[in-house]
N, C-alpha and C positions, 0 to 999 in steps of 0.2 A: 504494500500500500504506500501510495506517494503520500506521506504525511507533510511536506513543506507545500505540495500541490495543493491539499484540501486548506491547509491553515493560511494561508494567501487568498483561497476563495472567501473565506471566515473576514481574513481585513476587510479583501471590498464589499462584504456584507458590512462593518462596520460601519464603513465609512459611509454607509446611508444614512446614519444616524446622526454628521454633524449637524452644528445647532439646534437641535432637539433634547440632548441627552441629561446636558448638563443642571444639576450638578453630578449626577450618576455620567458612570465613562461609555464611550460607545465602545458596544462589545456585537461580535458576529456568531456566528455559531453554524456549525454542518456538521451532518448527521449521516456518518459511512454505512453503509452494509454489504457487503461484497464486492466492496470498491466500486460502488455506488452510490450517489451522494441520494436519499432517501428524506431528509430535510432542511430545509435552512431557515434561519432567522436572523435579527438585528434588532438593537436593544431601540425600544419604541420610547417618544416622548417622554420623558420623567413624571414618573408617579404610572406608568403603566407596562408593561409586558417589558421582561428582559429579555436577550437575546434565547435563551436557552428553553423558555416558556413560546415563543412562538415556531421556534427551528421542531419541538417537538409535537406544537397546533397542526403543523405542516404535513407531520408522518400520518400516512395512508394507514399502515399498518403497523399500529403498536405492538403485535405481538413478537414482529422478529427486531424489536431493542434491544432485548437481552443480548442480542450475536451483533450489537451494532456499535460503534466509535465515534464519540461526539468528538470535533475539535473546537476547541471556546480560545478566542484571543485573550480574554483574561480571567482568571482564578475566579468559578461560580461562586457569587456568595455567599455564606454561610448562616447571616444574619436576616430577621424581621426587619425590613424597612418598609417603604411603601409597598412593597411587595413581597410574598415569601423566599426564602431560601432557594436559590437555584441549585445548589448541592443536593438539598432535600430532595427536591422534584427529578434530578439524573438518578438518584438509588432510586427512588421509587418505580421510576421505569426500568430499574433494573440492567444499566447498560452494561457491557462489558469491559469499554475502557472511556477512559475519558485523555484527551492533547490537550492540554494549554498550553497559549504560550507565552504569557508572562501572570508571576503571582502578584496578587492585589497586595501590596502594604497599607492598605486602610487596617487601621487598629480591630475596626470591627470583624474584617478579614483574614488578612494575612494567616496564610498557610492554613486557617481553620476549613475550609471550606477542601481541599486536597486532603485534610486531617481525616475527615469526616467521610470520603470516598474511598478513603484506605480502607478504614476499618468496615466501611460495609461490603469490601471483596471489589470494590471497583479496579483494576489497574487504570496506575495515570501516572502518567508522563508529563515534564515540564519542561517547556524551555525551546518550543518548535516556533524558529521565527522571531527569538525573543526581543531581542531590540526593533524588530518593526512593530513587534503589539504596543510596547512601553512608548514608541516616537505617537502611533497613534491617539496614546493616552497622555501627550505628554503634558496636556494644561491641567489634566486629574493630577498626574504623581507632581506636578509644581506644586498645586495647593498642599498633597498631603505633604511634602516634603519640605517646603520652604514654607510654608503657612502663610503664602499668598499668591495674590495670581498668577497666571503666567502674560507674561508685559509685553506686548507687541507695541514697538514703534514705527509708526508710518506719516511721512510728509510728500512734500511736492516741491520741488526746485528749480531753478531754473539752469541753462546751459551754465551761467558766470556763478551760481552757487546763492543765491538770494530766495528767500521763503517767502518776503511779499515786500511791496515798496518801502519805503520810509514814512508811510499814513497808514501802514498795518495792511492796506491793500492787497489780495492773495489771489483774487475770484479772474481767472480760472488760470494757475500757470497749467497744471496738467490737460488732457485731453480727453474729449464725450469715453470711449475705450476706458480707459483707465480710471475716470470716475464710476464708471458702472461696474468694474470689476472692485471697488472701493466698498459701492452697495454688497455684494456679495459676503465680501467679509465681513461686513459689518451684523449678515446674518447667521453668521457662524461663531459669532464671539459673546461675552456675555457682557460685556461694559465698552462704552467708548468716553474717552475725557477730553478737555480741551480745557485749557488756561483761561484766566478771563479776558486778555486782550484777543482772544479768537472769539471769546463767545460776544465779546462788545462790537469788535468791528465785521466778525465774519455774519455774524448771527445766524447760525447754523443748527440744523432740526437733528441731526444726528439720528437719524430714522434710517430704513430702505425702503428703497423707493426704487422701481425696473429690475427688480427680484423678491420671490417667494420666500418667505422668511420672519423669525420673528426680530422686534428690534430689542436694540439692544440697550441695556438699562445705563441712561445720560448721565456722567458725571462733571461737574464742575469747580471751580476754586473761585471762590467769591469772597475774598478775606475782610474784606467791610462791608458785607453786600451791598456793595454799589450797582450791583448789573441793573438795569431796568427792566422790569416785570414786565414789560411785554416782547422783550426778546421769545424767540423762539422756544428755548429751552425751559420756559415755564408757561407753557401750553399746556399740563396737564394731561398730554396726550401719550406720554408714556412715562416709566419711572425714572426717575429726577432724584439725584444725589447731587447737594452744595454741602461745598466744605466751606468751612467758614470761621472767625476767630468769637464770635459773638453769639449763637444763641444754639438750641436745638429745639425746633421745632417739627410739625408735621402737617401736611397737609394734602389734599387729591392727587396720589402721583408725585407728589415729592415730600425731600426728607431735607431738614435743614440740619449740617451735622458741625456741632463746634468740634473744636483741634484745640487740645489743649497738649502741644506740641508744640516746637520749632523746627521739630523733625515731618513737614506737612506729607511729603513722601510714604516713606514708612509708615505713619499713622493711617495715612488713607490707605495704604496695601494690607495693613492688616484689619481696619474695619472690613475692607472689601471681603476679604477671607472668611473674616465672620459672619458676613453675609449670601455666603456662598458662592460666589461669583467667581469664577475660575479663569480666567482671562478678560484682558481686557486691551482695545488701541488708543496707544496715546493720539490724539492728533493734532496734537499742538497748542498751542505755539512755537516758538523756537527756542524761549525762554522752561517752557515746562518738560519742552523733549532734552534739554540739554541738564534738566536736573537729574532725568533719570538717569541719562549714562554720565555722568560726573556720578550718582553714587552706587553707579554698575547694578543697577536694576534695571534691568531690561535680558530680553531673551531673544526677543528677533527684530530687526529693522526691518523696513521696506521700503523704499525709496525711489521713487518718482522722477525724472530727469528730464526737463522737456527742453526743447531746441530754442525757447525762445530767451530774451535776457532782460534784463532790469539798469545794467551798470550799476546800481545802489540800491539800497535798502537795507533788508533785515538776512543778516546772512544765516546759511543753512546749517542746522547740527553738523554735526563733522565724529567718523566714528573712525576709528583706528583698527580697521580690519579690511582684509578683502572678502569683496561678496562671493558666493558661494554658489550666487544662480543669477544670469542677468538673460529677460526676454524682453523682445522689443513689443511695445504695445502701438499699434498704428507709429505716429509721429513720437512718441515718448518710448525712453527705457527703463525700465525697471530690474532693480537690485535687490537681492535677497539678503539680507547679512544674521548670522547667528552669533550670540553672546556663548558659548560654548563649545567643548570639543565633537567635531564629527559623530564620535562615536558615541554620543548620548543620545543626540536627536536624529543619527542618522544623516542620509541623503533624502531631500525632498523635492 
């Protein structure tokens, strides 16, 4: 049996599940029988069906599970959460073996759920693929691991290296392509932030918009809340996170959060954590994107280059790495750049 062949089918089962999943991780699952894949799944929207409860919804015929081999991209759970135990549900059916390919370290997890398939006569194997399941999980193992989210940085520059005039001015260095590839992400992530001279002069909805998806929860820094209440971003129309040095309030869709910090950084990564929120894109300004990598928080850049120039303004972050992936988008290029070694996040 090709076991790296089925567990590769299992990722791109996963990967149906981005922006859906979270805060639970996207997980895939197929279900062998005589080297015949018999069923598959992928872990559905948070708070309903995991990967391993649908891959077995799938199976025609439960009675030959017994003689069948699940492969699960990450360690069934073993714990009550919104849903039952997926360990419990593979004994139950009685499989023969079970493939993972990387183990969950959530506390509630970790190795319990393999624990629990040993002793009821399961064989299970670990470790097929395993740096590709851990890269697809890798904004889960950020929160459980660093206890905050995983920090994606993305801007737009111009040829000469300027993010927007010298009046704050930004609208539109990059190109129609490239902002709409912008909305994508923005459905796949679980926060997006921007500084207050983005939110004052860009005033920007930080929603999607020309893709399927949900948006994702507004973060802001308003240290006097000076912004004016009818910017965009207190529309009410989605959730709304202000940091701020002055109160904590609540109100329709948004949250007023004081910082009782000098550390605004840190203090916001780990409310965020607390909050569940497992990623999140910076988008500027130049002044908020330059805080994070000054204090090496950050995980991925992206980065925007378009053909046209400024001679002055506000110049671009500046990161001290080579990118690791550059495509060209119509008239604009774009750079991929990773805060780590290859071999944690892989190739993507």
């Amino acid at each position: 049996m090709d076991k790296i062949k089925y567990m590769r089918r299992a990722l791109e089962l996963a990967e149906l599940g981005r922006g859906t999943t979270s805060p639970n991780p996207m997980v895939g699952c197929v279900i062998v029988h005589n080297d015949q894949i018999i069923g598959e799944g992928f872990t559905q929207p948070y708070g309903q069906a995991h990967a391993e409860v649908m891959a077995i919804r799938s199976v025609e015929n439960e009675k030959i599970l017994p003689e069948a081999t699940a492969f699960v991209t990450l360690e069934p759970c073993s714990h009550h959460g919104k849903t039952p135990p997926c360990a419990d549900l593979l004994i139950s059916k009685g499989l023969k073996q079970v493939v993972i390919g990387t183990v969950d370290n959530n506390p509630l997890v970790g190795g319990q759920g393999i624990a629990k398939m040993k002793e009821a006569g399961i064989a299970v194997e670990v470790g097929i693929l395993e740096e590709e399941c851990r890269a697809m999980n890798i904004r889960f193992f950020t929160a459980l691991e660093k206890k905050r989210p995983y920090v994606i940085l993305k801007w737009a520059q111009t040829a000469d290296g300027f993010v927007a005039r010298d009046n704050f001015d930004s609208k539109w260095i990059s190109g129609s392509a490239s902002r709409a590839l912008v909305h994508q992400w923005r459905a796949h992530e679980d926060a997006i932030m921007v500084g207050t001279n983005t939110a004052k002069y860009d005033n920007p909805r930080l929603n999607v918009r020309g893709w399927e998806g949900k948006d994702p929860v507004r973060v802001v820094i308003d240290k006097k809340l000076q912004l004016s209440k009818d910017l965009n971003l207190f529309d009410g129309q989605q959730p709304t996170l202000v940091y701020n040095e002055l109160e904590d309030h609540e109100a329709t869709n948004l949250s007023y959060i004081k910082v009782d910090s000098s550390d605004y950084v840190n203090f916001i990564l780990r409310d965020l954590n607390d909050r569940k929120i497992q990623s999140i894109i910076i988008e500027g300004g130049s002044g908020l994107l330059d805080s994070f990598i000054n204090l090496n928080l950050w995980d991925e850049a992206r980065v925007f280059t378009a053909p046209k120039t400024f001679t002055s303004g506000i110049k671009a972050p500046i990161i001290n790495r080579k990118s690791f992936k550059t495509i060209p988008i119509e008239e604009d290029t774009l750079d991929f750049y990773r805060n780590s070694e290859p071999s944690e996040l892989l190739k993507s």
